[in-house]
Residue, then its C-alpha position, 0 to 999 in steps of 0.5 A: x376869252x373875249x371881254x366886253x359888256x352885256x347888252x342887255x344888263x350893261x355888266x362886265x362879261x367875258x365870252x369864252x368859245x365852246x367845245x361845240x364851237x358857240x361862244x357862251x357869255x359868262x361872269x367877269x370873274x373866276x371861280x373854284x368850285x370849293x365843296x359838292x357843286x349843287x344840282x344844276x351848277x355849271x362852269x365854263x373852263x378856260x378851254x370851253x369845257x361845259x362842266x354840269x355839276x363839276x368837282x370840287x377844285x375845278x376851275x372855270x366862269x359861271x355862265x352869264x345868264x344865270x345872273x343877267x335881269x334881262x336873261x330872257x331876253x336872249x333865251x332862244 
C-alpha cells in the first residue's frame, strides 16, 4: 500500500492496487468488520480484493471516498 495525502480533503490515505489493476484511495487505518456489514459497505484488503458487503472477520480499508467533503470532486 502507498500512503500519502488526499488532495482534495488534505487527509492521511493510503492507495492500495486493485485486482482490476487501478489504485483505489482508502482510510489510513484498518478495519475488521465485526458483526452483518450493512448494505452497501465495502473494503479493500491488502491484496486488492474489492469486498462489497464482506464477512464478519474480513480484514481490509474502507474506501477513502466514503469520507472525503470534497469526494465529488473526483467522481468520473
Amino acid at each position: 500500500m502507498k500512503t500519502g495525502l488526499c488532495k482534495g480533503c488534505g487527509e492521511d490515505i493510503g492507495w492500495i492496487m486493485t485486482k482490476a489493476g487501478t489504485w483505489m484511495p482508502v482510510e489510513a487505518e484498518s478495519m475488521t468488520i465485526l458483526g452483518e456489514a450493512s448494505r452497501g459497505t465495502t473494503i479493500v484488503t491488502e491484496s486488492g480484493e474489492v469486498l462489497r458487503h464482506p464477512n464478519v472477520g474480513e480484514e481490509g480499508y474502507e474506501p477513502h471516498w466514503g469520507h472525503c467533503k470534497k469526494a465529488s470532486e473526483f467522481k468520473r
